[in-house]
N, C-alpha and C positions, 0 to 999 in steps of 0.2 A: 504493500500500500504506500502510496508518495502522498504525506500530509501538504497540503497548503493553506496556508492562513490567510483568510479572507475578511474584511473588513467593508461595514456598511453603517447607513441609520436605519434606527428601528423606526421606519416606517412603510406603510404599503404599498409602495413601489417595489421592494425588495422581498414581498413575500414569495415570487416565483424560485428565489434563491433555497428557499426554505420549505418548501414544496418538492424541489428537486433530492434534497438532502431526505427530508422525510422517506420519499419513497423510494432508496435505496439508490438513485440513480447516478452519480459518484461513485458510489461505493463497488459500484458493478462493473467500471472503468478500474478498479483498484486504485482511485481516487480518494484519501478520505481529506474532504471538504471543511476546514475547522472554520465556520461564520465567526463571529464577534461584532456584535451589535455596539456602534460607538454614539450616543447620543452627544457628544460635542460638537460632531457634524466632521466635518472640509478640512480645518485647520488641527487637526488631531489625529485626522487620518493622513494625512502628508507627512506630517510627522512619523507617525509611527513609516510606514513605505519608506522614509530616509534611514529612518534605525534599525530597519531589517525586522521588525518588530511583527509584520505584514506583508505578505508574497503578491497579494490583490489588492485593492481597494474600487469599491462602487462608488464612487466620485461627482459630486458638482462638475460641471464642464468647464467653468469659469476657475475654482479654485486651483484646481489639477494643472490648467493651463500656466497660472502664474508663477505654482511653485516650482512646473517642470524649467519655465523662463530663469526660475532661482536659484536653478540646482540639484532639483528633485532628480535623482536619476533610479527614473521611472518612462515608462512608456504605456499613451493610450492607445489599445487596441481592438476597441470598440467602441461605437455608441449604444446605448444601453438604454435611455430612455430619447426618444425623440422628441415628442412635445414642449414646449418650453414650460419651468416651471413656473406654478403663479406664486408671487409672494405676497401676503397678506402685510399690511402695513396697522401694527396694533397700537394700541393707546390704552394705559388702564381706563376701565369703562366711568372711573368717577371724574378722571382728568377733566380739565377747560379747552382740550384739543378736539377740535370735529371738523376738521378738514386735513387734508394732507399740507397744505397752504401754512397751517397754523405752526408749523414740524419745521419751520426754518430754525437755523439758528438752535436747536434744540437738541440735547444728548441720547446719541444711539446706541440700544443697550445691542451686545454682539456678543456671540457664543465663545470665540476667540480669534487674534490677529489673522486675517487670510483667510478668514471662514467666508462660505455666502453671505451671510447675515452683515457681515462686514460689507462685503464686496457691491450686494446688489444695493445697501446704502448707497454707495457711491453713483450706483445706477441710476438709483430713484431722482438722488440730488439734480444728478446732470439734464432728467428728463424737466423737471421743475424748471431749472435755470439759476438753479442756487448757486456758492461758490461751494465746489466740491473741498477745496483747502479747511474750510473753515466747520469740516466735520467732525464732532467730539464723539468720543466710544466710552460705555462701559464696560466690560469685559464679564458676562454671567455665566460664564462656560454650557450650561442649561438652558432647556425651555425652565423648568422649575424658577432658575436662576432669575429670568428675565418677568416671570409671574411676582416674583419677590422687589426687584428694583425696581419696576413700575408700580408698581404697589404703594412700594414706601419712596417713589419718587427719587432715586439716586438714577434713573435713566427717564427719557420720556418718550419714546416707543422704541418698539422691538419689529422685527422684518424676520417672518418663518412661513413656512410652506402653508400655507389655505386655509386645507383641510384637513392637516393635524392639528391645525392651531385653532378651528372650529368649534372644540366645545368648549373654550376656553373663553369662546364669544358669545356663546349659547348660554352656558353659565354666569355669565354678568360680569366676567374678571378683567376680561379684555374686551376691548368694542375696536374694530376692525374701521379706520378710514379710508380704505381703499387697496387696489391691487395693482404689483408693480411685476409682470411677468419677463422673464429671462429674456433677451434679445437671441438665444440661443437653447439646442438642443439642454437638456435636463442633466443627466446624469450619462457618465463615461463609466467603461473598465479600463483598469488600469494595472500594471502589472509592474514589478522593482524587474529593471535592467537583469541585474544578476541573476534575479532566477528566470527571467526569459530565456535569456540564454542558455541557460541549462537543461531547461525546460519546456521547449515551444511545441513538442505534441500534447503536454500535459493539458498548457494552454489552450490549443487549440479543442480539444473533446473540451473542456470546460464550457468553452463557447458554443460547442454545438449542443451539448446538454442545454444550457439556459436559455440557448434560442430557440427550441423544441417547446418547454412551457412557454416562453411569453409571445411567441407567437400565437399561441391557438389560446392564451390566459383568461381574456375574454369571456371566454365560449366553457370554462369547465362550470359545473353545472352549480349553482346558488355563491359564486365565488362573492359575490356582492352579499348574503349573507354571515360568508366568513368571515370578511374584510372587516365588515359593520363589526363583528363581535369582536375581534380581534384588536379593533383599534378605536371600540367606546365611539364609534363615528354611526349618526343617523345614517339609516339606510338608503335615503335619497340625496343623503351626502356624497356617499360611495357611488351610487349609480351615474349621479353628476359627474364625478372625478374618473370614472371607468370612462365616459364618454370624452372627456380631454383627454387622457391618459392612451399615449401613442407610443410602447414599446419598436427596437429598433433591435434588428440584428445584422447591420449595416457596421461598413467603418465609418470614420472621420475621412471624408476626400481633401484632398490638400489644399482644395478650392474655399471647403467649410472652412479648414484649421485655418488660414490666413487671415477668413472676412472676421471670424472671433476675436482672433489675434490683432488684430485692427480694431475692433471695437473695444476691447479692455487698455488698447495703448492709448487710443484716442482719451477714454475715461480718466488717463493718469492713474490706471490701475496695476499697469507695464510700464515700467522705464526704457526698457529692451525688447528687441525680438529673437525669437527663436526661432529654427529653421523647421518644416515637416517631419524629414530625417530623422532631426535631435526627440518630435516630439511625437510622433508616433507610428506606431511599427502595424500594419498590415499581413497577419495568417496568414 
């Protein structure tokens, strides 16, 4: 059996991963598949991939891009979720903030440095017209984290995915001013250099495994009531998000990597560019 350590968020985008593991389908490759669920997001799972700590990671498209620009040596070789992701733009629900308008000037709480939560800040800024320079972070490692700072007001909004961050708005905790979706695909595979190398058929059945479920993922039979249970989400939440929700078993073409790669430099979110080459490798 060849272990590899793989790394994601616990959220429902990532259940096909877990599905595959469930029903023995790794394991049949003589694959054994070790997940590890990081809820810190992007900037913890880069991390870990630079220390060896993780052979995979399921990736923001954006984070992966900057830290591979940084040094991450890592390679994507997949896309993995197509659709862009929506990011909810929250406010504690007792706050005096009710527009996204009101959020100038004002501190962003973020999971950690080069996380999305960080990153699509910067996005949102720039689509506003704000000065991106003049953006303040808290740093809550958690969604928990970020429930607690806006709460007691040491951040005053937080930027997370939709509809994980849905009952949180449903609940009365957070009140949700708007949504700021990715200018790009969702989520990437990502694999550390060294064990590519070592490793590129392991890889590759990896991919053909996960592409098998989330192609037909859709289609397994009440998955929209699993998901609901699974992740405390209304039913017509999940059914909503199954219909956004566009898995990809495609690569990155060098066409995509570059217009990305120009949109995060343009944002002053890259100082540098990277080459296709350097940033991602093609089965």
């Amino acid at each position: 059996m060849k272990t590899v350590k793989i790394v994601g968020v616990p959220e429902h985008f990532n259940l096909p991963w877990h599905l595959c593991i469930e029903n023995g389908e790794f394991e049949a490759e003589n694959i054994d598949l070790q997940w590890k669920n990081i809820p810190e997001g992007t900037g913890k799972m880069c991390q870990m991939l630079r220390d060896g700590e993780a052979d995979m990671a399921v990736i923001l498209t954006e984070g992966i891009v900057k830290d591979i620009v940084a040094g991450n040596p890592s390679k994507i070789v997949q896309i993995y979720v197509q659709s862009p992701l929506i990011w909810g733009i929250h406010v504690a629900a007792k706050s005096d903030f009710q527009s996204i308008k009101d959020l100038e000037n004002k501190k962003v709480a973020i999971s950690r440095l080069g996380s999305g939560s960080q990153l699509m800040a910067y996005v949102n800024a720039n689509e506003q017209g704000w000065e991106t320079d003049d953006l303040q972070f808290e740093i809550i490692n958690t969604l928990d984290g970020a429930v607690e700072a806006l709460t007691n007001g040491t951040a005053d909004y937080f930027m997370w995915e939709h509809f994980m961050t849905k009952p949180l708005v449903d609940s009365g905790i957070f009140r949700r001013v708007g949504d700021c979706p990715t200018p790009w695909p969702s989520f990437v595979i990502t694999v550390r250099d060294e064990f590519l190398k070592k490793n590129p058929k392991i890889v590759e059945k990896i991919l053909e495994i996960i592409n098998k479920t989330t192609h037909d993922f859709t289609q397994i039979p009440d998955i929209d009531k699993r998901l609901s249970e699974l992740f405390h989400q209304k039913l017509e939440d999940i059914q909503e998000w199954l219909k956004l929700t566009q898995w990809s078993q495609k690569h990155l073409t060098e066409k995509a990597f570059i217009k990305i790669q120009n949109q995060l430099f343009d944002l002053g979110i890259i100082d540098k560019k990277s080459t296709f080459v350097e940033t991602v490798k093609a089965l």
